[in-house]
N, C-alpha and C positions, 0 to 999 in steps of 0.2 A: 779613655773618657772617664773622668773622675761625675758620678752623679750623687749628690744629696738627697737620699732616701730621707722624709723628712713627714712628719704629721705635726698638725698643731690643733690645741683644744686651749677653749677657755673655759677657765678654770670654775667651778662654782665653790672650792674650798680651797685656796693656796696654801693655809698655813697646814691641812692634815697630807696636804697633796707633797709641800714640802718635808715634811717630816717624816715621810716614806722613803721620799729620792735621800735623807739623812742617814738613813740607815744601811742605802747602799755604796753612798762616798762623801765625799767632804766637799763642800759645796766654796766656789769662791764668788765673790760681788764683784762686779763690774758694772760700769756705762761704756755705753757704744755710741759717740756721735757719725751717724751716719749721714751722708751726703750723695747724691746720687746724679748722676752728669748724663746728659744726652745731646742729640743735635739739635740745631735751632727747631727743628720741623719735627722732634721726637721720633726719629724713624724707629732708635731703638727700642723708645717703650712699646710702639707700635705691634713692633712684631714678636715682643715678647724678652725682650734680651735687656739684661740689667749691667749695667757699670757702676760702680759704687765704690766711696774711700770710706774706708771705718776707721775710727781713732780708737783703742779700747785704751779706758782709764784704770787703771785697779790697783790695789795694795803694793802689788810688783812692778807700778812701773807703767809706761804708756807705750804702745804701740801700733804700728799704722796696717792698715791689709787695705790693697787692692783686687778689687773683684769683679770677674767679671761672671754673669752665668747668661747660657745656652736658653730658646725658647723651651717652653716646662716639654718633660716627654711621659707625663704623667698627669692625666686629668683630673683624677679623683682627690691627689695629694698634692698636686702641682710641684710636682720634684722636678730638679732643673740639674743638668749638667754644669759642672761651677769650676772657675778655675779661680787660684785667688793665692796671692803671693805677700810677704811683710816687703814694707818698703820704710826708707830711712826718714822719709820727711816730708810731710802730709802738705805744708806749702808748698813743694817743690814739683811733687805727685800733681797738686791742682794748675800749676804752673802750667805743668805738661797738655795736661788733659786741655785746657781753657785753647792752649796754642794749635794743639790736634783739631778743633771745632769743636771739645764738647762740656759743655756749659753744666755749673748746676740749676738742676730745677726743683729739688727739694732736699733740705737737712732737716733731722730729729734726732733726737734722742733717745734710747732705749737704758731702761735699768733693770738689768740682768743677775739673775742668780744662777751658774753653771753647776752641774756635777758629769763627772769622765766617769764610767761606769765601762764593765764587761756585763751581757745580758745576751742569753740565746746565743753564746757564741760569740758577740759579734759588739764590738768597741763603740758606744755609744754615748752622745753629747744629749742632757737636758736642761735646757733653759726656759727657767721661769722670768717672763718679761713681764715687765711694766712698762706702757708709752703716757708721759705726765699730758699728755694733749686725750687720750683716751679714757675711757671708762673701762675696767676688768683688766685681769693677769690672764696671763696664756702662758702655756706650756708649749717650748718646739723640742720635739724627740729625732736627733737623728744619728744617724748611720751612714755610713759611705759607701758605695760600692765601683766596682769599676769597667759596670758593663751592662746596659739595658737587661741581659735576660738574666742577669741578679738582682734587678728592681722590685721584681712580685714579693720575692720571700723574704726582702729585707726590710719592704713595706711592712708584711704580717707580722715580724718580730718586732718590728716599731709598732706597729698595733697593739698585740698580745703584749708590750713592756706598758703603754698606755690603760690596756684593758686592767694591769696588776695594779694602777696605781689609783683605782676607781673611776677614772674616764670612761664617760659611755658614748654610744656610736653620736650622739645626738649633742654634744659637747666638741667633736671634731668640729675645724674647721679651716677653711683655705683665703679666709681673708687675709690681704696684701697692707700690709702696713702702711707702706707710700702711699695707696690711693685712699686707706681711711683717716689720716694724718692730713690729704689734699681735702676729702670731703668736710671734716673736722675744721678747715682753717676756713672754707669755703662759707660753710655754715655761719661762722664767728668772726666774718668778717665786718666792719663796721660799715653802715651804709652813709653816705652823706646825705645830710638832709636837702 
């Protein structure tokens, strides 16, 4: 079981926040247009489980990942077990899925700034996001591990790498992109007179 040990905080200073993760790797810029598919009746979001086609754009080139992840088996971080493979061709990918029965029900955009880092031991992804439909930057911290009872201490090292970069417990946070991006469109939706 592959699981994403994962924290997320927004950010109250991006530009000293990022300049800390500078000093421990070399950061690359990307966009993620993400697209996220379920059944006509949502079962999946329902109970927890994501399917999702990412496009990543960046300086190197474009590439596709299919994703699927597990209901979260962590409450506090909502860390989800995730499986997630490159695929050749993101119309062909939605081809599939559409014929399977599963439809999208929401695309955005994310604009990401990564750095691959070693910390505590343990191989570590931080992206500083921006969604143009949102207000603030957030930071996701994670780690991989491959087995529930590696979850506690890979959480705390994603914590203590958070706590180094001035994040405090009150800046964490476990908001879901797709539902603030839904509430977000919800709100700004035009009404007819």
């Amino acid at each position: 079981m592959r699981i994403e040990a994962e924290l997320k905080a927004r950010l109250r200073d991006p530009d000293l926040v990022g300049e800390a993760l500078d000093h421990q790797a070399t950061s690359a810029t990307s966009i993620y247009r993400d697209t996220y598919y379920d059944c006509s009746d949502r079962s999946l979001t329902a109970i927890g489980r994501e399917l999702r086609v990412r496009t990543v754009t960046s300086n190197e080139g474009r590439h596709v990942l299919l994703t699927h992840k597990s209901p979260m088996v962590d409450e506090a971080s909502h860390s989800k077990p995730e499986d997630e493979t490159e695929v050749a061709d993101a119309e062909a990918i939605d081809t599939i899925l559409r014929s399977l029965g599963y439809n999208p029900y929401i695309s955005f955009e994310k604009h990401c700034v990564n750095w691959q880092f070693k910390a505590r031991g343990r191989a570590m992804l931080a992206t500083m996001v921006t969604v143009p439909e949102l207000d603030g930057t957030f930071l996701e911290i994670e780690t991989i591990v491959d087995s529930l009872d590696q979850l506690p201490a890979a959480l705390e090292a994603v914590r203590l790498q958070m706590y180094d970069l001035g994040i405090v417990e009150d800046d964490l946070s476990t908001m879901d992109y797709t539902e603030a991006v839904t509430e977000h469109r919800d709100h700004h939706r035009p009404t007819n007179p």
